[in-house]
C-alpha positions as CSV (number, residue, x, y, z in Angstrom):
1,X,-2.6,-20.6,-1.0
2,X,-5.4,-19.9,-3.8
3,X,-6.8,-16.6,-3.6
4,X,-10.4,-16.5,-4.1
5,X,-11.4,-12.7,-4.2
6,X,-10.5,-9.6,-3.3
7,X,-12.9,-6.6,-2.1
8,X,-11.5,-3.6,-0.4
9,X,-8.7,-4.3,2.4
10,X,-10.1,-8.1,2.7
11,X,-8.7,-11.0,0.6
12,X,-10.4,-14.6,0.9
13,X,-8.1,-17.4,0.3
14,X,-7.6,-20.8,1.3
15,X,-4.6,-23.3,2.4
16,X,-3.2,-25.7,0.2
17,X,-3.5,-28.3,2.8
18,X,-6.7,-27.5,4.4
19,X,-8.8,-29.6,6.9
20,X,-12.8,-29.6,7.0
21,X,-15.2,-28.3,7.2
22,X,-14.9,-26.2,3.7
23,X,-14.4,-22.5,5.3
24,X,-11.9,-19.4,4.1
25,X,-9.6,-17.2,5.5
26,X,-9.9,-13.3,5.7
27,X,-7.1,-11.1,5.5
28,X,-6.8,-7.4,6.1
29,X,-2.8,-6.4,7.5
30,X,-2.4,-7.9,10.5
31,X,-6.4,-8.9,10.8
32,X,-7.5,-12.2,10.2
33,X,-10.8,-14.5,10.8
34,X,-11.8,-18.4,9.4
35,X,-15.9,-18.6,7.9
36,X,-17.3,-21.6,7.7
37,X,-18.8,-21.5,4.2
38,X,-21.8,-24.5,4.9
39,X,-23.5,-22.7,7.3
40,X,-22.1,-19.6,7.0
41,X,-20.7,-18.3,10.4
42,X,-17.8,-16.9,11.8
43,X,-15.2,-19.7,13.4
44,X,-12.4,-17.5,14.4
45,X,-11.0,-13.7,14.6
46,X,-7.9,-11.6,15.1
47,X,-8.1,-8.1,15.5
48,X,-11.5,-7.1,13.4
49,X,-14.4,-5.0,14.8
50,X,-18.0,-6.2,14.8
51,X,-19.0,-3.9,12.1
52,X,-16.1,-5.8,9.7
53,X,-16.9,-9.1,10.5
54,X,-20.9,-8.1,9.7
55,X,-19.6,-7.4,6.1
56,X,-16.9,-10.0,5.7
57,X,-20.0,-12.4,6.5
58,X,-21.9,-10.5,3.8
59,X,-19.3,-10.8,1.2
60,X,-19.1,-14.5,2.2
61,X,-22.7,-14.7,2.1
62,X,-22.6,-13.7,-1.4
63,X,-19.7,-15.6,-3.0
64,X,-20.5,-18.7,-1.3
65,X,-21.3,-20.2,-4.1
66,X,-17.8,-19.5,-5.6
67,X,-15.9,-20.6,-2.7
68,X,-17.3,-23.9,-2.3
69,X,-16.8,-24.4,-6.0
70,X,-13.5,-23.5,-5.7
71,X,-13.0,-25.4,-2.6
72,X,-14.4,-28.9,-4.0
73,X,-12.1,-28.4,-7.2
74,X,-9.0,-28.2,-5.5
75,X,-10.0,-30.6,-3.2
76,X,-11.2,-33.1,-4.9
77,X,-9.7,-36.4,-4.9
């Protein structure tokens, strides 16, 4: 499960065996969402408020760049 960053409670990471579209996973505890990085939108969530999910998309936002990087090297074939 590659981690990709880390800010504040949230950590971005992605599955070994993933499917696509290229998206992340958000952790926090027991609170989790998926982002689709390509557009950037919230797919799923578990237990954040409206106000965290405004600046996990943010923080997506503003690493995309480095996520999909990171997503096309592990998964390329």
């Amino acid at each position: 499960m590659p981690e990709l960053l880390r800010v504040g409670p949230y950590r971005f990471h992605f599955h070994s065996r993933e499917h696509w579209p290229p998206h992340v996973h958000v952790e926090a505890g027991a609170r989790k969402a998926v982002v689709w990085l390509s557009p950037t939108a919230v797919d799923r969530n578990r237990g954040y408020t409206g106000r965290q999910l405004k600046e996990i998309h943010n923080l997506v936002r503003m690493h995309r760049r480095h996520f999909l990087r990171r997503w096309y090297d592990f998964f390329r074939p």
